[in-house]
C-alpha positions in Angstrom: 0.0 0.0 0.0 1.3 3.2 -1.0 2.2 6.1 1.4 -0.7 8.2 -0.2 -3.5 5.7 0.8 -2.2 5.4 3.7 -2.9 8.8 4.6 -6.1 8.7 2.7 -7.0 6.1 5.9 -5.3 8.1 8.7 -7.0 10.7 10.7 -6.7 14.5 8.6 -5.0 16.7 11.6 -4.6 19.8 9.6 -6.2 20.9 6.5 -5.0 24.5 4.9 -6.8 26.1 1.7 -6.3 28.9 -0.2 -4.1 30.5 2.5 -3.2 34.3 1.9 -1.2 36.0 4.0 0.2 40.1 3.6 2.9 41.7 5.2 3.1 45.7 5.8 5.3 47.6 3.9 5.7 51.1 2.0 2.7 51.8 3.7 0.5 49.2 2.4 -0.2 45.8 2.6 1.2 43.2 0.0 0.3 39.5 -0.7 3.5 37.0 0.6 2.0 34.1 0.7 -0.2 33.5 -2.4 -3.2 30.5 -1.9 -1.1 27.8 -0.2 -2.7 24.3 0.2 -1.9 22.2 2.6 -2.8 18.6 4.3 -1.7 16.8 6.9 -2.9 13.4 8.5 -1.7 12.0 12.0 1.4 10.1 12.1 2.7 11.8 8.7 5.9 14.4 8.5 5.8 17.0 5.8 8.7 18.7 4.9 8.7 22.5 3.5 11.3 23.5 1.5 12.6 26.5 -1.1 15.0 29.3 -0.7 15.2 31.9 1.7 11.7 34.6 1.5 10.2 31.4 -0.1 7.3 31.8 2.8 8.4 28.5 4.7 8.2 29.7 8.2 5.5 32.1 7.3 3.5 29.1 6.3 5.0 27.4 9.3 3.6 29.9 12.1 0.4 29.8 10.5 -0.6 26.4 10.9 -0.3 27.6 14.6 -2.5 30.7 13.8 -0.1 32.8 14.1 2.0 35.5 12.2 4.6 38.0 13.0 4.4 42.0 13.7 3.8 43.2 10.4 2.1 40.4 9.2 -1.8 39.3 9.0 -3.9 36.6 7.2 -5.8 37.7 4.7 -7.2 34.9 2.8 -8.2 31.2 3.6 -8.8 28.8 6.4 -6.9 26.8 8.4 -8.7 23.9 10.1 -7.1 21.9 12.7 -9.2 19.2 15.0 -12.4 20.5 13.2 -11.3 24.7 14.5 -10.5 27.0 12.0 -7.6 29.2 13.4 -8.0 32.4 11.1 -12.1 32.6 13.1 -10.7 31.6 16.6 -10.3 33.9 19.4 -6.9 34.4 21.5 -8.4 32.5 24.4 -8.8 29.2 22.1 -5.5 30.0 20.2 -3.8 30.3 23.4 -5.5 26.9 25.0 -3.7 25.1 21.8 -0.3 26.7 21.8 2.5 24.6 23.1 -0.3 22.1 24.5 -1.7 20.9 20.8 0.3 22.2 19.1 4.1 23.2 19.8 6.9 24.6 17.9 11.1 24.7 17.6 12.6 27.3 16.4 15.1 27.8 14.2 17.5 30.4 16.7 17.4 28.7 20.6 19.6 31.6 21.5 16.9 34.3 20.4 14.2 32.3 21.7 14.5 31.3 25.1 14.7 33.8 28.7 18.2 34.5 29.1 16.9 34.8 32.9 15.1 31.6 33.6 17.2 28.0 33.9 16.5 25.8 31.0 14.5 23.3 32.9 12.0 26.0 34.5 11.2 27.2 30.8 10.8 23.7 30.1 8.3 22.7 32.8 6.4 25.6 32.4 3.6 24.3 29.8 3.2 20.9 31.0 2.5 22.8 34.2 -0.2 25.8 32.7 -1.9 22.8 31.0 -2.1 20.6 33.7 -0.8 18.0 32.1 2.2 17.0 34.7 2.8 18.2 38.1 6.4 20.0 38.2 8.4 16.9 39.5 6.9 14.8 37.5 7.4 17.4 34.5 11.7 17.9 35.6 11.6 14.1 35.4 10.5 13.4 31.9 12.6 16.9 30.9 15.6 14.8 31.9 14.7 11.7 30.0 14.4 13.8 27.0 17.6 16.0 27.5 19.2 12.2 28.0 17.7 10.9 24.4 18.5 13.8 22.9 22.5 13.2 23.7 22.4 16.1 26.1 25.3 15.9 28.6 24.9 15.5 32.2 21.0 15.4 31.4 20.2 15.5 35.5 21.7 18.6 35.9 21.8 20.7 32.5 18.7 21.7 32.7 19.8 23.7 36.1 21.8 26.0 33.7 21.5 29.4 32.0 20.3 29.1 28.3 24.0 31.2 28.2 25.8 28.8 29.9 25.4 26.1 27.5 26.6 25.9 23.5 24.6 26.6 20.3 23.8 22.9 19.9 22.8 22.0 23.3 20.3 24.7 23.6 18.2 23.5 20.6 18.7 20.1 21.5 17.0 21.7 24.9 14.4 23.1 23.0 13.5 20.1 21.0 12.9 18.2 24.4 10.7 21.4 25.5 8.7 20.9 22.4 8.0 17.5 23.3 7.1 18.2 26.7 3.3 18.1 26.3 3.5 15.2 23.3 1.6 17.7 21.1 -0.9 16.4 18.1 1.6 18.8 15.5 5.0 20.0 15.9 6.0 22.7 13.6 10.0 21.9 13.2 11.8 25.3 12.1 15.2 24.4 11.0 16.0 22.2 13.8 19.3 20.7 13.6 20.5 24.1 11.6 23.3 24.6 14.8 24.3 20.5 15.4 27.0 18.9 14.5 26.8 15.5 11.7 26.6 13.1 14.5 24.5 14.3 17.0 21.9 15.6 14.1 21.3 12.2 13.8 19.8 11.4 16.9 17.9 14.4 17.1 16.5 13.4 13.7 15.6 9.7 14.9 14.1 10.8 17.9 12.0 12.9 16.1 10.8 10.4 13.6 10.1 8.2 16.8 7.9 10.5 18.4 6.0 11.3 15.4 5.4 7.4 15.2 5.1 6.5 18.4 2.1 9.3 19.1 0.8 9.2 16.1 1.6 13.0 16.0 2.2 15.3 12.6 4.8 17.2 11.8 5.8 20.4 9.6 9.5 20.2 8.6 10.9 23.5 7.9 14.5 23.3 6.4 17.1 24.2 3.8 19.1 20.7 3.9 17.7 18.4 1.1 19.4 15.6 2.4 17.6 15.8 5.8 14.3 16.5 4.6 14.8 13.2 2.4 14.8 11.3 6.0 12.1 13.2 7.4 9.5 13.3 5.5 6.5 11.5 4.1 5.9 13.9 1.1 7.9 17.4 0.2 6.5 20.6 -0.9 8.4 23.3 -2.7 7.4 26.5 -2.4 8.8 29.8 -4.1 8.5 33.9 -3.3 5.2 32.3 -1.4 3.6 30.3 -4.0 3.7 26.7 -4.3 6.4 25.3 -7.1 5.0 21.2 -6.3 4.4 18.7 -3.5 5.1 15.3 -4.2 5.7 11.8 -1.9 9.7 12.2 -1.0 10.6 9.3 -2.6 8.9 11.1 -6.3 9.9 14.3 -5.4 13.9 13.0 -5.1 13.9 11.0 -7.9 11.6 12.7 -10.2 11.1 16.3 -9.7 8.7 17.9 -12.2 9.7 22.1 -12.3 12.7 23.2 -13.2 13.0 25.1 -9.6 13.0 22.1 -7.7 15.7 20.8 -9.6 17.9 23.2 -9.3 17.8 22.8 -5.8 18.5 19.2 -5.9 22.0 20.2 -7.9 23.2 23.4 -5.8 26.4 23.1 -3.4 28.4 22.4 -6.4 31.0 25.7 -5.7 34.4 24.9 -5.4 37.4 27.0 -5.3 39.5 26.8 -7.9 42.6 27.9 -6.4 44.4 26.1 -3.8 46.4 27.9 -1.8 50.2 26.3 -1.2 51.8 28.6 1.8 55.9 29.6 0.9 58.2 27.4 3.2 59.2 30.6 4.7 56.2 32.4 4.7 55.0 33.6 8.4 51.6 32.9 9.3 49.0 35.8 9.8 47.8 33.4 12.7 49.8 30.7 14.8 48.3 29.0 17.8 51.0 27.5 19.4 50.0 25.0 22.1 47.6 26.6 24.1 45.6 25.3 27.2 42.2 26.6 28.3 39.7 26.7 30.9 36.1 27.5 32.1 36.9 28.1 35.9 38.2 24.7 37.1 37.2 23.0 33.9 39.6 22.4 31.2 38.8 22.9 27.3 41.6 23.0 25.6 44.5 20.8 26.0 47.8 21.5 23.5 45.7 22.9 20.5 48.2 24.4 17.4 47.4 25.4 14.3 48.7 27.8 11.3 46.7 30.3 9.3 48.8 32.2 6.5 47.4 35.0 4.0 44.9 34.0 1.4 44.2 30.7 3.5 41.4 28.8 4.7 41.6 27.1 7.6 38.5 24.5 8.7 38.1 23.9 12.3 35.3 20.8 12.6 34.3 19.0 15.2 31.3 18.2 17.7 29.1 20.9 19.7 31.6 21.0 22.9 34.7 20.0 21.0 36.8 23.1 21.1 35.5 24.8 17.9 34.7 28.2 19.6 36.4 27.9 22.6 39.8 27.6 20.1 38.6 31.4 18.3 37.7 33.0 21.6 41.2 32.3 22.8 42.8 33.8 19.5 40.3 37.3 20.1 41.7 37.5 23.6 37.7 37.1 25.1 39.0 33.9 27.0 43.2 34.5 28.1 44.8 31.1 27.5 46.1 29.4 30.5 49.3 27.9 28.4 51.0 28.3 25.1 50.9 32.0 22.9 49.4 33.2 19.6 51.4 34.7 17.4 50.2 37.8 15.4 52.3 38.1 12.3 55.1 36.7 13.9 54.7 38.7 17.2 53.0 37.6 20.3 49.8 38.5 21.5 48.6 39.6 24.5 46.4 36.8 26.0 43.1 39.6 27.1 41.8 41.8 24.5 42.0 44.1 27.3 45.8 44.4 26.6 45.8 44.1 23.0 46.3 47.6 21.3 43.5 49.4 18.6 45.5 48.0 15.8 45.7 44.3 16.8 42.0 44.2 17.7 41.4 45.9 14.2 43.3 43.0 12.5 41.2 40.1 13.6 37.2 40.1 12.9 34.5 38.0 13.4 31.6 37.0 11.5 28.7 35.1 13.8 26.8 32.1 12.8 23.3 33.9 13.9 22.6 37.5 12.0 19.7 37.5 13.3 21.0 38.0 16.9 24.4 39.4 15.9 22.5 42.7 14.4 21.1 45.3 16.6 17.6 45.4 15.3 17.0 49.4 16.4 20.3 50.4 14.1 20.5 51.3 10.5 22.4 49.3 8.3 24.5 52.2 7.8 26.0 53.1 11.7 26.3 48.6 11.8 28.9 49.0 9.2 29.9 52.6 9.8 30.5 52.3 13.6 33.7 49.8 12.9 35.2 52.5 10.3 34.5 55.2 12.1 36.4 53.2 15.6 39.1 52.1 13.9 39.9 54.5 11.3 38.3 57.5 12.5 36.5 58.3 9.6 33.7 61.0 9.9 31.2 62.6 7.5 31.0 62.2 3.6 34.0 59.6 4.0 32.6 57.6 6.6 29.1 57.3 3.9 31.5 57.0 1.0 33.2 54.2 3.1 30.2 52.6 3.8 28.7 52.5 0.3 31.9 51.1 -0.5 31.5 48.3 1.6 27.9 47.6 0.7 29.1 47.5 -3.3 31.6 44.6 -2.1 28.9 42.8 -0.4 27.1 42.9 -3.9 23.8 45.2 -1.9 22.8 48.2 -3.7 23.7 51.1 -1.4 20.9 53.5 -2.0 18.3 50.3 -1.0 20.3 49.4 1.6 21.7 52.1 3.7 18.7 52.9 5.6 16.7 50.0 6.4 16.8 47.9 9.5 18.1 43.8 9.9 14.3 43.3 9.9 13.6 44.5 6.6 16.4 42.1 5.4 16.6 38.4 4.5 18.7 35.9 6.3 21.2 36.1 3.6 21.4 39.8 3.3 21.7 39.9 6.5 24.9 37.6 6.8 26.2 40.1 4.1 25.9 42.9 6.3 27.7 40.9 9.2 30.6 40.2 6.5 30.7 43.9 5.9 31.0 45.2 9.0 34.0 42.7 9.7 35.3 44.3 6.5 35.0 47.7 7.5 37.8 47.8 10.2 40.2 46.3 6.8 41.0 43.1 8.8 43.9 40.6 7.8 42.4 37.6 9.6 38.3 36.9 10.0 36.7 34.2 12.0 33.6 32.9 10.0 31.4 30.9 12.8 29.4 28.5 11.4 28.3 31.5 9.0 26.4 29.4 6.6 24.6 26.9 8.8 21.5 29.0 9.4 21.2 29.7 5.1 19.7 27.6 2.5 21.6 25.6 0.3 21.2 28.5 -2.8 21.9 31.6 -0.5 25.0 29.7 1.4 26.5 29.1 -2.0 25.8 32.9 -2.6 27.2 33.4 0.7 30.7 31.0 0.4 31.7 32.9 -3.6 31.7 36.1 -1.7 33.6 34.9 1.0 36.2 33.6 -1.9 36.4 36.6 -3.8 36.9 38.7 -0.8 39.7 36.6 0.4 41.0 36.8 -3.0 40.7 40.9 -3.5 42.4 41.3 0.1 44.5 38.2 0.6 42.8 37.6 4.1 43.2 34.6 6.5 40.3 32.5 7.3 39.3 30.2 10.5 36.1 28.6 9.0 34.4 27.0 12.3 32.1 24.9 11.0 30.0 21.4 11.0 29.1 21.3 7.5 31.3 19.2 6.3 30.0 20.2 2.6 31.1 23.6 3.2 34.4 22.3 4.4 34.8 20.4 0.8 33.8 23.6 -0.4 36.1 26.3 1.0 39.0 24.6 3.2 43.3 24.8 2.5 43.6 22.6 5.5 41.4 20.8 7.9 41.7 20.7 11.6 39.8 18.5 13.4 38.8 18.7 17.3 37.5 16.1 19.9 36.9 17.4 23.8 39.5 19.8 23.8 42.2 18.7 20.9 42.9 18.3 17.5 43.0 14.5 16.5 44.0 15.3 13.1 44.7 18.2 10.8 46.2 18.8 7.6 45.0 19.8 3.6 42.0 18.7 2.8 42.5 16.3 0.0 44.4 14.4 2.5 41.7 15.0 5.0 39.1 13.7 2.6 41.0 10.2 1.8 41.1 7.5 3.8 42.7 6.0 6.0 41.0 8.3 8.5 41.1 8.8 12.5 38.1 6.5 13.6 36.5 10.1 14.4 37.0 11.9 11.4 35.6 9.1 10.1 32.8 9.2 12.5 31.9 12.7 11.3 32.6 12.1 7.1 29.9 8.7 7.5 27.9 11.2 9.7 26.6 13.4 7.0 23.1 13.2 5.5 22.8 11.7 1.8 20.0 12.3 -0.5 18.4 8.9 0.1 15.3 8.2 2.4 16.9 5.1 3.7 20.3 6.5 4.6 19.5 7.6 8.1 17.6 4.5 8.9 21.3 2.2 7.4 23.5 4.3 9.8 21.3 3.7 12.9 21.6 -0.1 12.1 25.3 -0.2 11.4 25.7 1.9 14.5 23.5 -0.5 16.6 20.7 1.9 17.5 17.5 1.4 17.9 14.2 3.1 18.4 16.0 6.5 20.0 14.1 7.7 22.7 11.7 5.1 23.0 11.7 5.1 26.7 12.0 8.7 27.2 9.1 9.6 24.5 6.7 7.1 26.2 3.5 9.4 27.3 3.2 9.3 31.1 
């Protein structure tokens, strides 16, 4: 029996027609989302995918009844358990709303209380719904943080959502999702900040608690090779219209629009020009065998590494291995306890504190989240102006001159772009503007965290041939943190690869990318999603696991 008649016989959870949604702008409202169907039966994953501004998460929110400031539905219904959301009131919106139906967002960082311990947050709705009692309610939060490869899952949840990484906070709010086993989860880019392996628990123990529950989910991603182990059927959407929706299996091996197929062949980029450092050439950046530490707990143990002009370095490894830890120490935000770095041959001062205007101005940093790394209140043009003006005291017509300089690089029109707000922006333009104001203070050296991970596949390509050119116009040194091992294919000289504290192996990528490997490079290379359904379900089995989260997901 086919996937489609099975749905036909499950129970429909969600039914959307001729959805219409407007956002404000230029003082009037305009169509974005253009009469989306959509249906969903219990028990049955759909994934939503298209480039960024295709309307994904728009589409995503609704199904919640919601939309965002700015935002308002203007067309359609949307009918879940027999209520249509675009007729109900607050006071029945509000009794479905992380009871019925609960949703992960894409950014952890932006979305939980920075004053409230993770557990508390967690705890909260199983709590307002009566559901569990509080105990009962920490209990079952550290099941799930212990299925979902959370460390120390009895006590993590006692922590700040600042006090753990990227990766571990939406893990965290994965398990908070879960918390009252919801009839839909709407998934917004979920494993967008994980590393390879431990996306692939977090994947199967989402599949298992859509099976076990019989619950539906809405996929929201960029990464074709995830959705292909997700869902049940795919739909493509485009500038908010629908492209096609097809079963997964169909839509992989037989697309039918051109669209779709083009984003079945992106991620092709790959430099051209390798870069083969003199013999006698000093390095930009050398980390020389430095310790670190967290209070009393070591994380780095005898980490070295080389970064010369016109290079790409790659730093991989798992959330906790090092990755960041490894590029606060080089900015001087966490002192090293041993070893130096050496700044064009000369040694740094360990705290930024010490470290004069000049050596701050030569190292940069461009953040994995725009969205959080932009001041929302400020013009694009004092975000890029206020590093030209610090550094290089430029004032006046220069200072705009400057900055309309910088936007050209960037490839953003000036006179669109210099006085609108991050929120008027997409994600990608957004991570432009974060690589322009690194530019603005003329850096030698730029730390790229993780800068493509939150971008889909066709704007991270965008995103990467910018990045090359750039390095290529000003000859600058790169330390590419990142998990993607795609984009290490992509962009990397030389690979360095980190574990709990050290590098395990390092070297140029070609040699990186051939076996023999360290058992956990090789861990992380057999880690990464392939475009085939049955891929994830293979690598649990070779790996010996089975049913993730089974106990943990059990309803209480």
């Amino acid at each position: 029996m086919s996937d489609t008649e099975n749905s036909d016989k499950r129970e429909l959870l969600l039914e959307i027609q001729d959805l219409r949604i407007e956002g404000y702008a230029d003082d009037k409202w305009v169509e974005i989302v253009h009469g989306v169907n959509l249906e969903l039966h219990r028990g049955e994953i759909l994934g939503l995918i298209g480039e960024s501004g295709a309307g994904k998460s728009t589409i995503g929110l609704a199904a919640m009844g919601y939309t965002r400031d700015g935002c308002r539905i203007s067309g359609g219904s949307i009918d879940f358990e027999g209520m249509d959301l675009t007729t109900a009131n607050q006071d029945e919106l509000a009794s479905l709303r992380g009871a019925k139906i609960a949703y992960v967002a894409q950014s952890a960082a932006a979305s939980f209380n920075p004053a409230h311990r993770l557990i508390d947050q967690h705890t909260e709705a199983p709590v307002q719904y009566r559901i569990k009692k509080r105990l009962e309610s920490q209990e079952d939060a550290m099941e799930l943080y212990h299925r979902l490869r959370l460390p120390n899952p009895k006590e993590i949840g006692f922590r700040y959502p600042h006090q753990v990484s990227g990766g571990q906070l939406q893990r965290a709010m994965t398990a908070m999702a879960m918390a009252c086993r919801p009839d839909l989860i709407i998934f917004d880019e979920p494993t967008t900040a994980l590393d390879v392996t431990t996306q692939i628990e977090v994947l199967a123990a989402i599949r298992d608690i859509v099976d076990q529950f019989n619950t539906a989910a809405i996929y929201i991603t960029h990464d074709l090779a995830v959705v292909a182990q997700m869902a049940d059927k795919i739909k493509v959407m485009l500038r908010g219209e629908e492209v096609e929706e097809a079963e997964t299996i169909k839509m992989l091996e037989d697309p039918e629009e051109d669209y779709t197929k083009s984003l079945w062949s992106v991620r092709s980029y790959k430099r051209r020009q390798k870069y083969r450092p003199q013999g006698d050439a000093v390095p930009v950046v050398s980390v020389q065998n430095i310790d670190a530490a967290y209070g009393d707990v070591k994380v780095l143990e005898n980490v070295s590494f080389d970064i010369h002009a016109g290079m790409t370095v790659a730093v991989v490894g798992e959330s906790g291995s090092g990755k960041s830890t490894a590029a606060r120490c080089i900015t001087g935000l966490l002192p090293p306890t041993a070893g130096r770095i050496l700044f064009n041959g000369e040694a740094l001062p360990s705290s930024y504190k010490a470290r004069s205007r000049d050596q701050l101005r030569q190292a940069q940093m461009i953040y994995q989240m725009a969205d959080t790394a932009l001041n929302p209140k400020v013009r694009i043009s004092e975000i890029i102006g206020r590093p030209a003006h610090f550094y290089r005291g430029l004032r006046g017509a220069k200072l705009k001159k400057r900055v309309d300089e910088l936007l050209d690089l960037i490839e953003l029109e000036p006179r669109d772009f210099y006085n609108r707000y991050p929120t008027e922006l997409s994600g990608g333009q957004k991570q432009r503007i974060g690589i322009a104001r690194a530019l603005a203070a003329n850096p030698s050296f730029i730390i790229c965290d993780e800068v493509t991970s939150a971008l889909d596949q066709l704007v991270a390509e965008g995103i990467l041939k910018l990045l090359d050119r750039l390095q290529k116009e000003f000859n600058l040194a790169y330390m590419f943190i990142t998990h993607d091992l795609a984009t290490v294919r992509s962009i990397a000289d030389e690979v360095v690869v980190m574990k709990e504290g050290r590098i395990v192996e390092q070297g140029p990528k070609d040699e990186m990318f051939t076996p023999p490997h360290h058992p956990y490079t090789d861990l992380l290379l057999s880690s990464v999603p392939e475009m085939d359904p049955e891929w994830l379900t293979t690598v649990l089995e070779e790996r010996g696991v089975d049913n993730i989260g089974e106990a943990a997901l059990k309803k209480q």
